[in-house]
C-alpha positions, 0 to 999 in steps of 0.5 A: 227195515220192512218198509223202503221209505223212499216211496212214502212222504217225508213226514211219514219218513221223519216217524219211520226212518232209523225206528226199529221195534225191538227184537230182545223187548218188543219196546216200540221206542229205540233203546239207549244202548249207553255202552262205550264197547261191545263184546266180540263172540270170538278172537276171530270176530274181533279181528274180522270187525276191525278189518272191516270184514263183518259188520256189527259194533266195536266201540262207541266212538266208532259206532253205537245202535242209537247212534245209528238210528238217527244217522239212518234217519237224518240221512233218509230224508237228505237222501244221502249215502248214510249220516255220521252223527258229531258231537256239535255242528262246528265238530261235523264241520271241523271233520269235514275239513280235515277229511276233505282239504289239505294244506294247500288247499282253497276253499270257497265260502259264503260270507255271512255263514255261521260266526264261527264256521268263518272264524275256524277257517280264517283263524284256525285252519289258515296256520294249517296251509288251508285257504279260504275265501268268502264271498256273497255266494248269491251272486254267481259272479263272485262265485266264479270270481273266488275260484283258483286252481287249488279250489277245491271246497265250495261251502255254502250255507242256504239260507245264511246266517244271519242276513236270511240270503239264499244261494242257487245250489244248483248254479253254485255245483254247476261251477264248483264242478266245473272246477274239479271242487265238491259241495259242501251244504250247510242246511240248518236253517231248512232242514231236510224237510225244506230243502234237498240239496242233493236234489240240485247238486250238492256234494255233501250236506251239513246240518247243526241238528241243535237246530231244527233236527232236535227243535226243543233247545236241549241238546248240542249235536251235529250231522254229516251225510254224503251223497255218495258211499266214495265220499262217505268212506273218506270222511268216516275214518276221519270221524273216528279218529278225531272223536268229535263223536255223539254220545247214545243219550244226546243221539236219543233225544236228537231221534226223539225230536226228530220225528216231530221235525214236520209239525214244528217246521210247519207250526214255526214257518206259518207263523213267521209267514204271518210275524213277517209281514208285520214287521215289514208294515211296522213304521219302526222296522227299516227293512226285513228279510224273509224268503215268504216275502216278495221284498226278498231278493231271492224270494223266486229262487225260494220258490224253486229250490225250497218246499217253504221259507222257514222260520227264520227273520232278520230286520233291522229296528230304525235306529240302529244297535241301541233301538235293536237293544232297547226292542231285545230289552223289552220282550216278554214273551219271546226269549233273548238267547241264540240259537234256533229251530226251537219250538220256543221264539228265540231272538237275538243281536247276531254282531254283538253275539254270534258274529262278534269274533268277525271283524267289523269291516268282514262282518258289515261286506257280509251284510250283517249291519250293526242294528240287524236282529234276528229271530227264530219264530217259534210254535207259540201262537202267532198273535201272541208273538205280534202282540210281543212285538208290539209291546217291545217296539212301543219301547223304542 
């Protein structure tokens, strides 16, 4: 590139990094190079390229100039050492496991992670010799405690999913370190613009990008960046080879979307600011957790590790799952769907719905209640959505 874009602001990064003027069009948009394989000037060439001697691409699976685009640009703003684009962010997860752990080994999680991060390990990856433990990783104690000495993935996710928690990534890589453990960052829920966590420690950083990094609902994609080049050459031929692989469209989009990352991150995040007070006022509502919040247990750890506290909401409706129903039933303007990072508001019962394949006993020890919702504020107008609320809560 002809700028280093680690001297301007991150919204500025969002537009500029991975965006290229093309040299063969002049086309100011990046060009979707939909080509499973790419013509070697010699057999010489060819031999260089898979022996790693001479850089330029080989095959899609292994690296695509689309592709490449949002890796640089996603890795930019993390500041990591580059990106590995996946297919979904369960596929840069799973990826990341197979790269970093083997049978034997223990990991460290937070308890109320994504459904099916907690399942695939318990489930999947235990009958592979790969231990988990997952704890509540706000409280340091429990941290420290889950640790062994075959320890050697801390896995968080701040903040979690869906109880809204944070966890002090700094405190949390001060004792994975300790240890001899990396750090692994899921940071969908902030996005690189809220949140850094290579800033305070972090290992390696995650992301779902179906999530706030694409934010319009249309593609299933995921991300990986390490910190560091060490980390980056182990986990990419592992990439490879297990082929959970982005395709150059879904990667187009995803670039696409991400250059608007700053104005919808903000639009949604001022107005969860002003849905959340709300529905902590509301006599219907028995708690709320968002970081805006004083109420929030870690609202001063909000503060100090993230530039704004999202959009993301969970309350719960007094009267438990057939209140939470009825409220989800009534709603009109917001959708009833999972998923987030949408411009559109999105809600939903994570205990019947994405946390279901947990077991009770896990699901409730992790803080996700029967009654909880969840919402993703989106980019409607914030009176608009109160006012939805409002209607939906007369009903219960």
């Amino acid at each position: 590139m002809s700028h280093d874009l680690k001297r301007y602001g991150r919204n500025t990064q969002t537009i500029h990094a991975g965006q290229y003027v093309d040299e063969a069009t002049g086309a100011v948009a990046p060009p979707i190079i939909q080509s499973s394989t790419f013509a070697f000037d010699n057999c010489k060439q060819g031999a260089e390229r898979f022996a790693g001697a001479e850089g330029g691409y080989i095959y899609t699976r292994m690296g695509n100039p689309t592709i490449a685009r949002l890796e640089e640009a996603v890795a930019t703003l993390e500041g990591g050492a580059g990106g590995l684009a996946t297919s979904s962010g369960m596929g840069a997860l799973c990826t990341l496991v197979f790269a970093l752990m083997n049978a034997g080994d223990h990991m460290v999680g937070t308890a109320s992670v994504y459904g099916p991060s907690r399942v695939v390990m318990e489930r999947d990856f235990s009958r592979f010799g790969v231990e988990s433990t997952f704890v509540d990783t706000s409280d340091l104690d429990a941290v420290r405690a889950a640790i062994r000495p075959n320890t050697n993935l801390v896995f968080i996710e701040t903040p979690a999913n869906p109880t809204i928690s944070l966890t002090d990534i700094g405190a949390v890589a001060a004792i994975a370190h300790e240890h001899g453990a990396l750090v692994l960052v899921d940071n969908t829920f902030a996005s690189p613009l809220l949140q850094r966590p290579f800033e305070h420690g972090a290992d390696v950083v995650m992301h779902s990008m179906t999530k706030f990094i694409n934010g319009h609902t249309d593609v299933v994609a995921g991300m990986i960046v390490p910190s560091t080049e060490e980390l980056f050459t182990r986990i990419k031929p592992v990439h490879s080879y297990l082929g959970a692989c982005m395709d150059p469209h879904q990667a187009w989009l995803a670039l696409r979307g991400f250059k608007t990352l700053g104005m919808r991150v903000r639009t949604a995040q001022d107005n969860a600011r002003k849905v959340a007070p709300f529905l902590e006022a509301h006599p219907k509502v028995e708690w709320v957790r968002y970081p805006g919040l004083d109420s929030h247990p870690q609202h001063e750890l909000a503060d100090r590790q993230m530039d704004g506290p999202g959009s993301l909401i969970s309350f719960e409706v007094k009267g438990g799952i057939e209140a939470g129903a009825r409220l989800l039933d009534n709603v009109e303007l917001m959708t009833l769907a999972v998923s987030l990072g949408g411009i559109e508001t999105l809600i939903q019962h994570p205990p019947s719905m994405t946390h279901a394949a947990m077991p009770r006993d896990d699901r409730l020890a992790a803080g996700i209640t029967d009654g909880l919702v969840r919402v993703s504020i989106g980019c409607e107008d914030a009176d608009d959505l109160i006012k939805d609320f409002e209607q939906a809560l007369d009903h219960v």
